[in-house]
Backbone as ProteinMPNN parsed JSONL, in Angstrom:
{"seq_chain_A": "XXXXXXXXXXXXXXXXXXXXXXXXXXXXXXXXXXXXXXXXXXXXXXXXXXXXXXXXXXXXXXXXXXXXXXXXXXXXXXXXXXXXXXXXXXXXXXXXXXXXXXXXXXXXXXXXXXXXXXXXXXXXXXXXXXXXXXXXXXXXXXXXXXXXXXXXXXXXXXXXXXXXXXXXXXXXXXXXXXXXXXXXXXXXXXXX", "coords_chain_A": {"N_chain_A": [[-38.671, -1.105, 7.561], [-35.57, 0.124, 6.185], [-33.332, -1.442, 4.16], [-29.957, -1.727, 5.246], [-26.971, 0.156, 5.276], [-24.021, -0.48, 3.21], [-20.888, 0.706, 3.996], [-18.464, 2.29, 2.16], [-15.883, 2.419, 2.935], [-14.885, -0.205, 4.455], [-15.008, -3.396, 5.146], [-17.775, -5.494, 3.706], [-18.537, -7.788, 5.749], [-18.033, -6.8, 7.945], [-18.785, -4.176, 10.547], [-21.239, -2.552, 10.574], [-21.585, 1.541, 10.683], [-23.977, 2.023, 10.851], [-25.183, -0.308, 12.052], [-26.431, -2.041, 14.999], [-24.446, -3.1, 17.913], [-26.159, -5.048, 18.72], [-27.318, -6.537, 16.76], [-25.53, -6.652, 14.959], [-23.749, -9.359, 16.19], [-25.086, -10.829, 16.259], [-25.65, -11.34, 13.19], [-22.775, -12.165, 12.851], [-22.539, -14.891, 14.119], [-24.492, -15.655, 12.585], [-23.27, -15.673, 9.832], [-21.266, -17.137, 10.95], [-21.936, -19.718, 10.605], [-21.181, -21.169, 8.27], [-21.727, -23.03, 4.756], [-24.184, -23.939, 5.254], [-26.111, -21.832, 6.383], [-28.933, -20.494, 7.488], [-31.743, -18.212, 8.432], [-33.789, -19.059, 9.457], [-32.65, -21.888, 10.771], [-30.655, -20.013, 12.468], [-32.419, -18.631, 14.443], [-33.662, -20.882, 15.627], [-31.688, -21.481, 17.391], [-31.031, -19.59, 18.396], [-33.603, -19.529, 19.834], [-35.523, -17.44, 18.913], [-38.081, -15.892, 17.274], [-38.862, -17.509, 13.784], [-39.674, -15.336, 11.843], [-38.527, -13.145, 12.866], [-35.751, -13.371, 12.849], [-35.176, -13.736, 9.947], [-36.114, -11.114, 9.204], [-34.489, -9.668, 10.99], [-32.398, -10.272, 9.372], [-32.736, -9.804, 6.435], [-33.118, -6.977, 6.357], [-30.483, -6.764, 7.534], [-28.898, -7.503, 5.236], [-27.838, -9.768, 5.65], [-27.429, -12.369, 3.755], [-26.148, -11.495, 1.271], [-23.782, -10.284, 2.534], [-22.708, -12.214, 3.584], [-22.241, -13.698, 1.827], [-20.169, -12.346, 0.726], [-18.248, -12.909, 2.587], [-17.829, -15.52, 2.474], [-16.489, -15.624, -0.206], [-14.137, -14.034, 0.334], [-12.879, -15.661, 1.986], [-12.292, -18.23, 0.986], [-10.697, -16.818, -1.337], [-8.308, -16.155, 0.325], [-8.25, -18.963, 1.162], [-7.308, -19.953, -1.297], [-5.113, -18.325, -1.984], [-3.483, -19.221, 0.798], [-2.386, -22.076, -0.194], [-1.247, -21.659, -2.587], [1.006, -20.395, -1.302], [1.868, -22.449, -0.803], [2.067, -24.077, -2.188], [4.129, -22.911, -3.712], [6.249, -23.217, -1.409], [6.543, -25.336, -1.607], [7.793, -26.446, -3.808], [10.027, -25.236, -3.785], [11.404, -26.203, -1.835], [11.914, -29.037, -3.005], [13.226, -28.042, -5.505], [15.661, -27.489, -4.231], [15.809, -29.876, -2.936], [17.172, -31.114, -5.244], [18.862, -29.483, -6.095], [20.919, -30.364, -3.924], [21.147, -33.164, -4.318], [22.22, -32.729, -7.082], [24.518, -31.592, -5.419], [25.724, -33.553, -3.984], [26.456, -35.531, -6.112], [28.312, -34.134, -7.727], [30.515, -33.927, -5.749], [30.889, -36.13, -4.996], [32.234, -37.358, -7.23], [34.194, -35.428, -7.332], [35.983, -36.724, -5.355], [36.11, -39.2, -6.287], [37.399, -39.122, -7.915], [39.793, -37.791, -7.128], [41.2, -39.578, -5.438], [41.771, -41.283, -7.247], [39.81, -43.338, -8.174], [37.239, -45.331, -10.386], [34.968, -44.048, -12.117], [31.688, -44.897, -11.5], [29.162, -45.268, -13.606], [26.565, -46.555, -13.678], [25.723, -45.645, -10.989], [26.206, -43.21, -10.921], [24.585, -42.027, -13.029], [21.985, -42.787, -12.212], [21.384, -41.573, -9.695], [21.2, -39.267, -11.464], [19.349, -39.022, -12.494], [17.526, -39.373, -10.699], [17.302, -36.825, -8.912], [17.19, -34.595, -11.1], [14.176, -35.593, -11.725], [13.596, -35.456, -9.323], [14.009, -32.469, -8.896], [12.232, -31.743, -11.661], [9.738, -32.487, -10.735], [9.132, -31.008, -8.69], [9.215, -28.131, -9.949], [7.273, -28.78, -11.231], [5.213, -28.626, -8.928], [4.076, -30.901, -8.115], [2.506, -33.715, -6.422], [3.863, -35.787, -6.17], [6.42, -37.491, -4.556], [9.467, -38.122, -3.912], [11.612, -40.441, -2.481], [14.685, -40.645, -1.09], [16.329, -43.572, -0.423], [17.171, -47.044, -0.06], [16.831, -50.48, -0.174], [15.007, -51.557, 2.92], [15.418, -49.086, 4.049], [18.474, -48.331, 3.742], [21.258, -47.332, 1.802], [21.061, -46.157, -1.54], [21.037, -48.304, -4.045], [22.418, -49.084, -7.689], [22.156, -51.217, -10.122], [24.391, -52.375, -12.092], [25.158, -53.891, -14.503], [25.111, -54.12, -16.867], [26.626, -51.675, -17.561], [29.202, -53.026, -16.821], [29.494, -54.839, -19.176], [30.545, -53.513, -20.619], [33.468, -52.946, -22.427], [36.644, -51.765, -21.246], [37.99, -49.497, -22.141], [35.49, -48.24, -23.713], [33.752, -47.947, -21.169], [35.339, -45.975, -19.933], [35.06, -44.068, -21.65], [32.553, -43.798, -20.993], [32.175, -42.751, -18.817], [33.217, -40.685, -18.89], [31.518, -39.138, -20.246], [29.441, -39.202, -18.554], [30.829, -37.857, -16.489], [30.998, -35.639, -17.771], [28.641, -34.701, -18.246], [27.181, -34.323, -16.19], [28.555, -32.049, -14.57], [28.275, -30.381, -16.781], [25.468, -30.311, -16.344], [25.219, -29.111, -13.49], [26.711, -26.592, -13.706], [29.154, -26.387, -14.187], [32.418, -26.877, -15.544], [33.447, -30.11, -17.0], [36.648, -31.718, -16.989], [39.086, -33.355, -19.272], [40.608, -35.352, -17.793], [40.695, -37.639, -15.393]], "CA_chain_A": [[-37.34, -0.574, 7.812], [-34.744, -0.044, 4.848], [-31.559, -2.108, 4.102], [-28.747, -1.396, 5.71], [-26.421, 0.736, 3.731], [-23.002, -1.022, 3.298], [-20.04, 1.626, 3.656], [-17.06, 1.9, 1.25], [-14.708, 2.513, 4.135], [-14.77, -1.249, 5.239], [-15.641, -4.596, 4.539], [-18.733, -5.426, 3.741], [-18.748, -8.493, 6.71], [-17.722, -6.048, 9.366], [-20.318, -4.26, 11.7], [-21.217, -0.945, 9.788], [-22.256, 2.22, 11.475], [-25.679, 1.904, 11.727], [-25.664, -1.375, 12.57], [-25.768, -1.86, 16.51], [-23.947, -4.54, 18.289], [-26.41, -6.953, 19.007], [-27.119, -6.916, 15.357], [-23.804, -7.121, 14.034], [-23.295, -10.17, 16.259], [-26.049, -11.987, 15.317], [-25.286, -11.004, 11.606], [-21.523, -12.847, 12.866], [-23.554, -15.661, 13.778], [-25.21, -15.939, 10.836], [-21.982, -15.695, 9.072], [-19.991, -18.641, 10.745], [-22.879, -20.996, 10.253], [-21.324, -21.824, 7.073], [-22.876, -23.401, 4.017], [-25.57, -24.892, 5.91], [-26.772, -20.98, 7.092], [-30.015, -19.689, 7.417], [-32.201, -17.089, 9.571], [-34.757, -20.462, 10.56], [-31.081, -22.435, 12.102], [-30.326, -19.212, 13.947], [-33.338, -18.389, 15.325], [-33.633, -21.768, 16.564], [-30.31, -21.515, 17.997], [-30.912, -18.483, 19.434], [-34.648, -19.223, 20.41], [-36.22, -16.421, 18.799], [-38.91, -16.625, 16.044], [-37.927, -16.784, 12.639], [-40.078, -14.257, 11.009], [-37.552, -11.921, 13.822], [-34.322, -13.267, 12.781], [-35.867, -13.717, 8.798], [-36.6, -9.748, 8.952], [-33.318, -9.03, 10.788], [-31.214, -11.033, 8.083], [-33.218, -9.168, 4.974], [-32.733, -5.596, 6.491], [-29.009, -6.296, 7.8], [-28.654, -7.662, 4.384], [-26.747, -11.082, 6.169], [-27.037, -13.267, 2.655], [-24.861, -10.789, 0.949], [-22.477, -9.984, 3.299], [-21.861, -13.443, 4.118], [-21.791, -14.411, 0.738], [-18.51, -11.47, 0.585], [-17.516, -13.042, 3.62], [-17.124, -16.656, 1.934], [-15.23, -15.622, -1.18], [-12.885, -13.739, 0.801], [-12.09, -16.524, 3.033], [-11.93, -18.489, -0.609], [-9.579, -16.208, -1.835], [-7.367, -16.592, 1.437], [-7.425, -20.17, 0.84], [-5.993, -20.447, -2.495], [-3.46, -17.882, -1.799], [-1.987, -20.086, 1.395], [-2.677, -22.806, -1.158], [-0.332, -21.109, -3.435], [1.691, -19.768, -0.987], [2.375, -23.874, 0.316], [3.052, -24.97, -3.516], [5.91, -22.404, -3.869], [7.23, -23.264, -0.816], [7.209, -27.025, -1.943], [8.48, -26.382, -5.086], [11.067, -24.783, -3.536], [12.002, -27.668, -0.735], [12.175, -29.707, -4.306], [14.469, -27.411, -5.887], [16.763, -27.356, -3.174], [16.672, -31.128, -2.834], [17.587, -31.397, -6.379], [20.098, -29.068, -6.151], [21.805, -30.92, -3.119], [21.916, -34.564, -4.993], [23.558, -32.316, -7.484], [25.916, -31.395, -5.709], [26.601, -34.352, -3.359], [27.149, -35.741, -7.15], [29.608, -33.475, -8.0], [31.583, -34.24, -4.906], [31.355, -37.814, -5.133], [32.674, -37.637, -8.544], [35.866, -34.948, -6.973], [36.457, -37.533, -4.249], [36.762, -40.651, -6.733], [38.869, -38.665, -8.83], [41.161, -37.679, -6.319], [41.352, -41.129, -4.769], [41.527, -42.249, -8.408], [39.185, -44.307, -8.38], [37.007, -45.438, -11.758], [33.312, -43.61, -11.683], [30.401, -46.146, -11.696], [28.683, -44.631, -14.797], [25.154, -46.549, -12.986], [25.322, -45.163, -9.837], [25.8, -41.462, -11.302], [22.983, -41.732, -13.877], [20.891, -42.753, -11.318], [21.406, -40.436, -9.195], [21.017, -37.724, -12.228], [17.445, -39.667, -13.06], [16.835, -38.726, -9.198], [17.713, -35.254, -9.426], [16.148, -34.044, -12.275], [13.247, -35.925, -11.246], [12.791, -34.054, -7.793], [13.824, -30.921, -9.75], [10.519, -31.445, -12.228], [8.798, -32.35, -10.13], [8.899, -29.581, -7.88], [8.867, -27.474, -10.405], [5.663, -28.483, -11.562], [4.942, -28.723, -8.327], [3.336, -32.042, -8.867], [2.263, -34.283, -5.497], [4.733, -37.011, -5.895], [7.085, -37.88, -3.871], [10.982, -39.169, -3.67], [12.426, -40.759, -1.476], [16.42, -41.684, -1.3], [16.814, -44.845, 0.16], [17.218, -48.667, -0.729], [16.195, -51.772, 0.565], [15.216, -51.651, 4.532], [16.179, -47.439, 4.544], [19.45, -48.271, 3.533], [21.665, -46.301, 0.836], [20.409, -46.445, -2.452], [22.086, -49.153, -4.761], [21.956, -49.448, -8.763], [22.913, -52.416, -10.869], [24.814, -51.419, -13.356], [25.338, -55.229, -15.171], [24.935, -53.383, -18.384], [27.969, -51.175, -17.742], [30.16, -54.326, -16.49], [29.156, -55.499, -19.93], [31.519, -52.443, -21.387], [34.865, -52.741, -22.629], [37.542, -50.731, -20.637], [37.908, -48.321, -23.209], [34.04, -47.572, -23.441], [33.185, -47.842, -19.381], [35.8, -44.827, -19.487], [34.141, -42.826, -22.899], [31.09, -43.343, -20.652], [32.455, -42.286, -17.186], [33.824, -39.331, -18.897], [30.315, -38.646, -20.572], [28.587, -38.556, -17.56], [30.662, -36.521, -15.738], [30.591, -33.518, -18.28], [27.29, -34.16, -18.332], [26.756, -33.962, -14.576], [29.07, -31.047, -14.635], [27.26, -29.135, -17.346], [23.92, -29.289, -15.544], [26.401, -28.377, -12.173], [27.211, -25.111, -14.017], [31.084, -25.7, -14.523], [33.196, -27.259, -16.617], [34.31, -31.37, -16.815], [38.053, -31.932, -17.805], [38.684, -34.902, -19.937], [41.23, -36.309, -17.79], [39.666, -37.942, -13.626]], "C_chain_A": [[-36.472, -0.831, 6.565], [-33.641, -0.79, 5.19], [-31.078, -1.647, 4.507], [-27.907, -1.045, 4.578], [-25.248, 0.306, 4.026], [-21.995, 0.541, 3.092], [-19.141, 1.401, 2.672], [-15.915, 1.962, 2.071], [-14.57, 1.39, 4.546], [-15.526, -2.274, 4.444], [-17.246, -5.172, 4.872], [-19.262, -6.568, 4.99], [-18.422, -7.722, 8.01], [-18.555, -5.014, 9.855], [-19.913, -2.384, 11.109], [-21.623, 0.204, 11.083], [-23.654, 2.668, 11.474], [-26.433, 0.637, 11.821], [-25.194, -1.682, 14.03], [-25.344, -3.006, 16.983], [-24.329, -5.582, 19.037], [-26.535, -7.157, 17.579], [-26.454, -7.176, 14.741], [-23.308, -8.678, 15.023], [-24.289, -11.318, 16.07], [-25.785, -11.975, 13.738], [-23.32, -12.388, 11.933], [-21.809, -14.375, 13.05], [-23.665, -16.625, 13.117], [-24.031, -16.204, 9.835], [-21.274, -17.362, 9.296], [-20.559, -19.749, 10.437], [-22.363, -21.553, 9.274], [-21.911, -21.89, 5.966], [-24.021, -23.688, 3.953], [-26.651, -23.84, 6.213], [-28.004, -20.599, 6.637], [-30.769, -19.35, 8.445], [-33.157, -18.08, 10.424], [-33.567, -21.212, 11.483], [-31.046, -21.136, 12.609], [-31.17, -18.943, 14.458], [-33.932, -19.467, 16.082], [-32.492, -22.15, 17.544], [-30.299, -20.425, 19.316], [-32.444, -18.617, 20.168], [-35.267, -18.196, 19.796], [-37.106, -16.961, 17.529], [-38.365, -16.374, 14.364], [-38.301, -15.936, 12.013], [-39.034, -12.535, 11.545], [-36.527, -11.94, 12.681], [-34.505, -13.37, 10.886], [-35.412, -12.125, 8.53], [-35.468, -8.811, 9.149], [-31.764, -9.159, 9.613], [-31.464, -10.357, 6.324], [-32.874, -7.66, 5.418], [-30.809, -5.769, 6.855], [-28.086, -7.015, 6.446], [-27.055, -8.816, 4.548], [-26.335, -11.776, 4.223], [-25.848, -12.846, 1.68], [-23.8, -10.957, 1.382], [-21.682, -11.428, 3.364], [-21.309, -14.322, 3.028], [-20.21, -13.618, 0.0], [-17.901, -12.482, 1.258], [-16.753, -14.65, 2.892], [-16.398, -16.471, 0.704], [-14.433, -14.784, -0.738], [-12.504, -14.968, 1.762], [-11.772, -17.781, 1.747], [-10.861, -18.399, -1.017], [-8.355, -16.692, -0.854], [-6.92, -17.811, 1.273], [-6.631, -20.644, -0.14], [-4.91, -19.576, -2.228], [-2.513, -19.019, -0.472], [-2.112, -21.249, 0.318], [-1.388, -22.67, -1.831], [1.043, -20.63, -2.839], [2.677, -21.619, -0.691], [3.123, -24.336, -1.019], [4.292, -24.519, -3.743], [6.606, -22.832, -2.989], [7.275, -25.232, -0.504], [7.814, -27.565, -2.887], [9.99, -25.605, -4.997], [11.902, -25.37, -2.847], [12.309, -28.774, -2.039], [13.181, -29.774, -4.7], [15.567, -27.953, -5.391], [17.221, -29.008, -2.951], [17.351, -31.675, -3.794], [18.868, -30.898, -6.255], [21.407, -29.766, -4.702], [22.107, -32.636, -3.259], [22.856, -33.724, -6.108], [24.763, -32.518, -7.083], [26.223, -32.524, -4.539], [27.186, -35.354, -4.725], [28.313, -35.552, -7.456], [30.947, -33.826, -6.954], [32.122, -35.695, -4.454], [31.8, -38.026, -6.213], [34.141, -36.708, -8.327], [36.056, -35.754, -6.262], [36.996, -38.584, -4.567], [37.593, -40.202, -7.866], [39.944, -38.737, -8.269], [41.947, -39.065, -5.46], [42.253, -41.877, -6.057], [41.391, -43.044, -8.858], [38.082, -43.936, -9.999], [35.774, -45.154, -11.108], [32.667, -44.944, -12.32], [29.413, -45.006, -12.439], [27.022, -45.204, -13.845], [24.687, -46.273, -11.997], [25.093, -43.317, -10.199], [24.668, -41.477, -11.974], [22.035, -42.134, -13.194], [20.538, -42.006, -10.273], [21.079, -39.101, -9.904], [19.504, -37.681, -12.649], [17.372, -38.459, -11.759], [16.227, -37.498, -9.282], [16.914, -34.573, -10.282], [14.573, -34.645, -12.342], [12.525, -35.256, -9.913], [12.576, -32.685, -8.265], [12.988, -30.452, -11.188], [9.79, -31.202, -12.086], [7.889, -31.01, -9.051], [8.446, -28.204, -8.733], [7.471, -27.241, -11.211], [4.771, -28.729, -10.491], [3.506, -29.622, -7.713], [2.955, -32.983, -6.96], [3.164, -35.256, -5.0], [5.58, -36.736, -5.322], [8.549, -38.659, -3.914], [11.58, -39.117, -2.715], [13.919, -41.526, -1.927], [16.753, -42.603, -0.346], [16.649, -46.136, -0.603], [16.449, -49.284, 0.066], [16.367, -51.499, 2.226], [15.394, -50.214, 4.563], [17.321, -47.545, 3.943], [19.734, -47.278, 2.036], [21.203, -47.069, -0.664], [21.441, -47.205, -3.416], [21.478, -49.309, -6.071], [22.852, -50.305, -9.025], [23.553, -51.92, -11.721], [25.461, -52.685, -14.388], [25.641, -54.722, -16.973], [26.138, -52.994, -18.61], [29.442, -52.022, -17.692], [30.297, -54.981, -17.833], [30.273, -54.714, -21.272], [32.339, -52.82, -21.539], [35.782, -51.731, -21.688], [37.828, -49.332, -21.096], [36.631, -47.517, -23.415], [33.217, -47.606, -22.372], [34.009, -46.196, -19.395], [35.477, -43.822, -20.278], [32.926, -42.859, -21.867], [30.949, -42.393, -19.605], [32.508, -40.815, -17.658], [32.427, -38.583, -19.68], [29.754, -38.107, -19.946], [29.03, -37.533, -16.727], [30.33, -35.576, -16.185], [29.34, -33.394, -18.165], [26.176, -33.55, -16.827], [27.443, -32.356, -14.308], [28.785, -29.879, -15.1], [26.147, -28.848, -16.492], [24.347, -28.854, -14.188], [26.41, -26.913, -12.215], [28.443, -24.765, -14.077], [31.533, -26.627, -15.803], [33.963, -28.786, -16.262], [35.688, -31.035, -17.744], [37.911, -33.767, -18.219], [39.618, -35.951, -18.883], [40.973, -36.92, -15.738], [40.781, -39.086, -12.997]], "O_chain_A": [[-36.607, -1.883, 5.94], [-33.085, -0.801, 6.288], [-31.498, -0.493, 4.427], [-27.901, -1.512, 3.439], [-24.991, 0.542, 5.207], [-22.283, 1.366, 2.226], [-19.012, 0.239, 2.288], [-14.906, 1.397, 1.651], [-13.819, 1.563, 5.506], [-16.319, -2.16, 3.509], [-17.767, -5.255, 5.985], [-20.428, -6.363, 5.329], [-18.646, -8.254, 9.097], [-19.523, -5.124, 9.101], [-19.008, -1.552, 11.177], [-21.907, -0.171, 12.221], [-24.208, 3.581, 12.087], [-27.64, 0.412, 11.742], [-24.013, -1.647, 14.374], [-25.839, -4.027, 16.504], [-23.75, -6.479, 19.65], [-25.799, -8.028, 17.117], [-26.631, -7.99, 13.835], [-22.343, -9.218, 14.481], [-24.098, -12.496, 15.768], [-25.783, -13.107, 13.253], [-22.99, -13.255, 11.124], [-21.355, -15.136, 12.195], [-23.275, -17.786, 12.991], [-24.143, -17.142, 9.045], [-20.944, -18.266, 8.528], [-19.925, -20.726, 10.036], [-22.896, -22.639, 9.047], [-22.723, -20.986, 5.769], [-24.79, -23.735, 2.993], [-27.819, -24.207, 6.35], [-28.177, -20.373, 5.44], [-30.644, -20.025, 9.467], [-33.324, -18.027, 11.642], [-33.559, -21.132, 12.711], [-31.707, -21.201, 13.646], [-30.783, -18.911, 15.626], [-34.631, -19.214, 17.063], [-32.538, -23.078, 18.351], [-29.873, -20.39, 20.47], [-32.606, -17.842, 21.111], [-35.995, -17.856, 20.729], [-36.967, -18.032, 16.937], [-37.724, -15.438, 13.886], [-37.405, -15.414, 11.349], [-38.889, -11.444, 10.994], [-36.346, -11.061, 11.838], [-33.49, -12.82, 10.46], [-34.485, -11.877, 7.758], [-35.162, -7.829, 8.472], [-30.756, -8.528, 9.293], [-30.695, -10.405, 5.364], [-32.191, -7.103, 4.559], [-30.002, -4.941, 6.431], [-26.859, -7.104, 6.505], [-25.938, -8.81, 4.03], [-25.259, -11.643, 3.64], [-24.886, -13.544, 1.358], [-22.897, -11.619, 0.87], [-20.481, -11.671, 3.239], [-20.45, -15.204, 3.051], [-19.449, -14.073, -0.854], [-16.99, -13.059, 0.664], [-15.547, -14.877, 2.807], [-15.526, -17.326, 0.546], [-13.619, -14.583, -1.639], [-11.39, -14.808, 2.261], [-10.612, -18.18, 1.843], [-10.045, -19.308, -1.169], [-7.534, -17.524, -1.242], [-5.723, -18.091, 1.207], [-5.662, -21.402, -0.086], [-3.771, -20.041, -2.236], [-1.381, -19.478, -0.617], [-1.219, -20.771, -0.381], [-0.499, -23.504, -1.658], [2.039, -20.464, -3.543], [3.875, -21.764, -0.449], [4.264, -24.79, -1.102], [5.306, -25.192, -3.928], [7.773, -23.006, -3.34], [7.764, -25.987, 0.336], [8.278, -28.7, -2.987], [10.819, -25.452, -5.894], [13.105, -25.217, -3.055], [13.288, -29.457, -1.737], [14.01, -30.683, -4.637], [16.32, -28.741, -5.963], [18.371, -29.43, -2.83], [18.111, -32.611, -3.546], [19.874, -31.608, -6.281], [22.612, -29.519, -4.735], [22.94, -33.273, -2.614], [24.07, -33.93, -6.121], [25.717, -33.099, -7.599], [27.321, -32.248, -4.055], [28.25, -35.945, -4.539], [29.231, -36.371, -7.512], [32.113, -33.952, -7.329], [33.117, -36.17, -3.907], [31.852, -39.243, -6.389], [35.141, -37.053, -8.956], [37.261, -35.701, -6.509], [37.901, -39.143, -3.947], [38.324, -40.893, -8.575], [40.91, -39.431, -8.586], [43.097, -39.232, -5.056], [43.123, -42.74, -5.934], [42.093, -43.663, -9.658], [38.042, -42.859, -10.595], [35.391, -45.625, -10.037], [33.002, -45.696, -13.235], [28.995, -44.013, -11.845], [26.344, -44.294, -13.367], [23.494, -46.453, -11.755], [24.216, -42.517, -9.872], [23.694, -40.906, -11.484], [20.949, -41.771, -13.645], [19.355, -41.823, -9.988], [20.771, -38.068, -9.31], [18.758, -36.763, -12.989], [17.232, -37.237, -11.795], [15.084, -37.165, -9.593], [15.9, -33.986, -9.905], [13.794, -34.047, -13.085], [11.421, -34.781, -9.649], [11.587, -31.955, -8.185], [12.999, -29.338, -11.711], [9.034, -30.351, -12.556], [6.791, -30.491, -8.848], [7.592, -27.402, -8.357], [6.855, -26.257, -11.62], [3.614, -29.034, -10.781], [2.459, -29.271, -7.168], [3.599, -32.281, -6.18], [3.312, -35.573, -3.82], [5.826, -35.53, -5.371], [8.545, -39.889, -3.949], [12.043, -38.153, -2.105], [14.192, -42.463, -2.677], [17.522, -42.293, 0.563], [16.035, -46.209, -1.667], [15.594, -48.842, 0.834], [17.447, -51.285, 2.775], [15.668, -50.056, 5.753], [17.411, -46.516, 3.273], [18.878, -46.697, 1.368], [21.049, -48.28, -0.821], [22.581, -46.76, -3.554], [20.284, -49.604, -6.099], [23.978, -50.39, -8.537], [23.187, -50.829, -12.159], [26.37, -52.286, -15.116], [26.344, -55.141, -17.892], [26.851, -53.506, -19.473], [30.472, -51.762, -18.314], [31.229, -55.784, -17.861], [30.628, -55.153, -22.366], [32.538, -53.51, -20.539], [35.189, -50.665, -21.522], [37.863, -48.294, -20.435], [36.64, -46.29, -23.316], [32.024, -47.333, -22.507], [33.38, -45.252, -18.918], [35.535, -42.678, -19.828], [32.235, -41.841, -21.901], [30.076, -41.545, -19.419], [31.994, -39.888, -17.031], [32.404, -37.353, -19.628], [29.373, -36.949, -20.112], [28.349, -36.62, -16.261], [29.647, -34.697, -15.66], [28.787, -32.306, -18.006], [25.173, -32.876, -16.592], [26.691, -31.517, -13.812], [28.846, -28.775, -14.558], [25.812, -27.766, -16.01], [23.562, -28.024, -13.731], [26.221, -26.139, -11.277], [28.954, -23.645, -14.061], [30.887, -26.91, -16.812], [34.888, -28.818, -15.45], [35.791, -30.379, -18.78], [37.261, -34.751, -17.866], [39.486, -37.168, -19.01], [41.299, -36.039, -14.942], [40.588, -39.591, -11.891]]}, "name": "protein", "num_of_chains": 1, "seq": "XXXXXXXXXXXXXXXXXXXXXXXXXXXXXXXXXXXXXXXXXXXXXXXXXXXXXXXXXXXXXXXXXXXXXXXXXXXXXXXXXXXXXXXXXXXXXXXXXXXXXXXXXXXXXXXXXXXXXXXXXXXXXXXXXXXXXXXXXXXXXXXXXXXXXXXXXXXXXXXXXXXXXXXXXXXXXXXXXXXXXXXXXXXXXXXX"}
């Protein structure tokens, strides 16, 4: 008996027309078996002898097909694959862009208060930030988390800055904001 002739109208794992439907579901079968498949496992599965299921697997031309059948299900996987990184590189983004901007508004809030910015709590927060928003973008495995000690809110030392003069704690304050401001997308004023 000759090969089975594969159509161009359809995929080559799907049950042709002149293949009848016990054959095409033994051929399905044969298919989900996996890596592990061959016509001796199904014909012990199914009971039959294998020189049968052997003879029906070389005429319904199973090894093929099934070997379509696994690089399309392949393919499928790297696309959700691909489809999961964008949409974690995009949950990234977004968290980046929302320390942004709770930045930005903790820096209008201690203005308006007029209170003096903590130059080590913003740059640590801008590490953060631009750290989630790398990361994501290279849509890398790691992980940040914003919390402190126990869950609590996240606390930097800033001993260094305490170590400033009055005059250069406020050249710094006013550094960081423009600089928080530039990567914001507006404009710092010199005077907070």
């Amino acid at each position: 008996m000759p090969a089975l002739v594969l159509e161009a109208d359809r995929e080559v794992w799907e049950r042709q027309p002149a293949e009848s439907e016990s054959q095409f579901e033994r051929f399905e079968l044969f298919r989900e078996m996996g890596a592990k498949r061959s016509p001796s496992l199904l014909a012990k599965k199914l009971e039959m002898s294998t020189a049968y299921v052997s003879n029906l697997a070389r005429i319904g031309r199973w090894r093929e097909r099934a070997a379509a059948w696994d690089r399309e299900q392949a393919r499928q996987d790297r696309a959700r694959l691909a489809d999961a990184e964008r949409e974690h590189a995009a949950a990234g983004i977004a968290a980046s862009r929302m320390i942004y901007e709770h930045v930005m508004e903790t820096l209008v809030e201690m203005r308006d208060r007029g209170d003096r910015f903590k130059p080590g709590q913003v740059s640590r927060l801008l590490e953060v930030a631009s750290k989630v928003g790398w990361d994501a973008l290279r849509a890398g495995a790691s992980e940040v988390h914003l919390s402190g000690p126990g869950g609590g809110p996240v606390q930097v030392a800033a001993a260094a800055v305490g170590a400033l003069g009055e005059e250069e704690a406020a050249r710094l304050e006013l550094e960081l904001a423009q600089e928080i401001v530039r990567r914001h997308g507006g404009e710092a004023s010199g005077d907070h």
